[in-house]
MARBA-3410 file (N, C-alpha, C, O; in Angstrom, 1 decimal):
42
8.0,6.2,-21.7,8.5,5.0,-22.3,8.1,3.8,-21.5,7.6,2.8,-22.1 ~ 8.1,3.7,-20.2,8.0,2.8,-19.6,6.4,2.6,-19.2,5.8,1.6,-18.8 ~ 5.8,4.0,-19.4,4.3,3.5,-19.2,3.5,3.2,-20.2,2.3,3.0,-19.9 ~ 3.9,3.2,-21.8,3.4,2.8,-22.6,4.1,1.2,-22.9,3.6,0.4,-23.7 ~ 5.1,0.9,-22.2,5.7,-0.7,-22.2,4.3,-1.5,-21.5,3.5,-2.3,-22.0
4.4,-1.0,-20.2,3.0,-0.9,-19.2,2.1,-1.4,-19.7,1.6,-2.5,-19.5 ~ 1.6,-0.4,-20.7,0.3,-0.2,-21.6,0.1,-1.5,-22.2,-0.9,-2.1,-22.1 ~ 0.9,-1.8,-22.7,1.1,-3.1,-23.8,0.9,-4.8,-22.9,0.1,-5.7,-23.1 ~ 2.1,-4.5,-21.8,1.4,-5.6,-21.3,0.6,-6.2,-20.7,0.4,-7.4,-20.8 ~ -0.3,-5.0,-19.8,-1.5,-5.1,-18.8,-2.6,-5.9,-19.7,-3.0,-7.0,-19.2
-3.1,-5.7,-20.7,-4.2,-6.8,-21.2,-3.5,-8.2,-21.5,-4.1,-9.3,-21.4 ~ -1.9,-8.2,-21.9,-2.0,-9.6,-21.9,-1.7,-10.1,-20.3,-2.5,-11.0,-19.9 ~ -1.0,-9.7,-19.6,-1.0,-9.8,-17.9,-2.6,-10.1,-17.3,-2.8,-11.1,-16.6 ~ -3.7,-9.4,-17.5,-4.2,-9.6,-16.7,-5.6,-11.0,-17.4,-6.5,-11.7,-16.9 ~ -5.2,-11.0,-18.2,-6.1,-12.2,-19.1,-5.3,-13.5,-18.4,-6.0,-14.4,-18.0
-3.4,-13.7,-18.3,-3.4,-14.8,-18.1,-2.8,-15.1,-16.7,-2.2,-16.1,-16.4 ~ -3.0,-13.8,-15.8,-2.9,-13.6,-14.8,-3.0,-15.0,-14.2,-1.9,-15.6,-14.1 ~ -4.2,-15.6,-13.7,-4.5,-17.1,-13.4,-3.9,-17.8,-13.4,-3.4,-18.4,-12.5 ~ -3.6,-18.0,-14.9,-2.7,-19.3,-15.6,-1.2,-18.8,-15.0,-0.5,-19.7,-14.5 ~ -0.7,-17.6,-15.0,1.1,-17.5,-14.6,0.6,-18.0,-13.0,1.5,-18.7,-12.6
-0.3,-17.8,-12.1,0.2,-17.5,-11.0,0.0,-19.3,-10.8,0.7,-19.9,-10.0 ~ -0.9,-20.1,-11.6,-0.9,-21.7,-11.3,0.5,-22.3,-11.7,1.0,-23.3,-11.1 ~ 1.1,-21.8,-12.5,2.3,-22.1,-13.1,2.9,-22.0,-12.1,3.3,-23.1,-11.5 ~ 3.2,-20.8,-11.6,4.2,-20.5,-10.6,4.2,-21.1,-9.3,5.3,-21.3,-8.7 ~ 2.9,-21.6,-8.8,2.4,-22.3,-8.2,3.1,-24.0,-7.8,3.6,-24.6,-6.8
2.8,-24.4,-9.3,3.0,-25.4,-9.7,5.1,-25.9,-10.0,5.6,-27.0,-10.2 ~ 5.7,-24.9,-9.8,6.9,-25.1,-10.2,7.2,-24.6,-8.5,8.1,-25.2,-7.9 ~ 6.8,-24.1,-8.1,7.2,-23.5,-6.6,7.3,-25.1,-5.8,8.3,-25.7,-5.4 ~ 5.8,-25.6,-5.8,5.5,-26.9,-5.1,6.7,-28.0,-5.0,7.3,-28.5,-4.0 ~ 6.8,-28.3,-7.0,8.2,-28.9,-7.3,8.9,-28.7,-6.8,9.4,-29.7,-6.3
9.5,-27.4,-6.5,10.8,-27.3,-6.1,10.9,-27.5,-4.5,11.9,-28.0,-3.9 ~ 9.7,-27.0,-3.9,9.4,-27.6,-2.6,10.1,-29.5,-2.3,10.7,-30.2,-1.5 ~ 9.6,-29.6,-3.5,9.1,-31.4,-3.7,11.2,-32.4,-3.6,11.7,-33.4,-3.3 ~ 11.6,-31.2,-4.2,12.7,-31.3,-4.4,13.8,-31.5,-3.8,14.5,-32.5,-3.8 ~ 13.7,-29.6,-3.0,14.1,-29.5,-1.6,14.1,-30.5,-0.3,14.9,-30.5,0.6
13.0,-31.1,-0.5,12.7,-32.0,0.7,13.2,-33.3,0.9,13.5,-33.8,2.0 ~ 13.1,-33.8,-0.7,13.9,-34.6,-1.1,15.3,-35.3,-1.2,15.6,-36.5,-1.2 ~ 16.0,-34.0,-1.4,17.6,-33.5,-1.2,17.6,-33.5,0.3,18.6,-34.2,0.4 ~ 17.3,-33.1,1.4,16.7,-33.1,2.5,16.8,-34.6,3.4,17.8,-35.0,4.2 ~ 15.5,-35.4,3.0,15.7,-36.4,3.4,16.7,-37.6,2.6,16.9,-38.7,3.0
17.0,-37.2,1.9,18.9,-38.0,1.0,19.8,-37.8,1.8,20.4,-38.7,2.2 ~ 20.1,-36.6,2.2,21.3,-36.2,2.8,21.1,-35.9,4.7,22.1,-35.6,5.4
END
C-alpha cells in the first residue's frame, strides 16, 4: 500500500521538486525575516 502511494507521487515530486524546495526556501527566509524582526522589537 504504501509503495504504490510512493509510486503515484514520485513523478509528480520529482518534476516539481525545484519549485517546492524554492518555495520552501522562500517562506524559510521570511520567517527568518521575521524572527529577526521580533528580535530587534523586543
Amino acid at each position: 500500500m504504501e509503495n504504490s502511494m510512493n509510486q503515484v507521487e514520485n513523478p509528480y515530486n520529482s518534476i516539481n521538486k525545484k519549485d517546492i524546495e524554492a518555495t520552501n526556501n522562500k517562506h524559510r527566509n521570511r520567517m527568518d525575516q521575521i524572527r529577526q524582526a521580533r528580535a530587534d522589537h523586543f
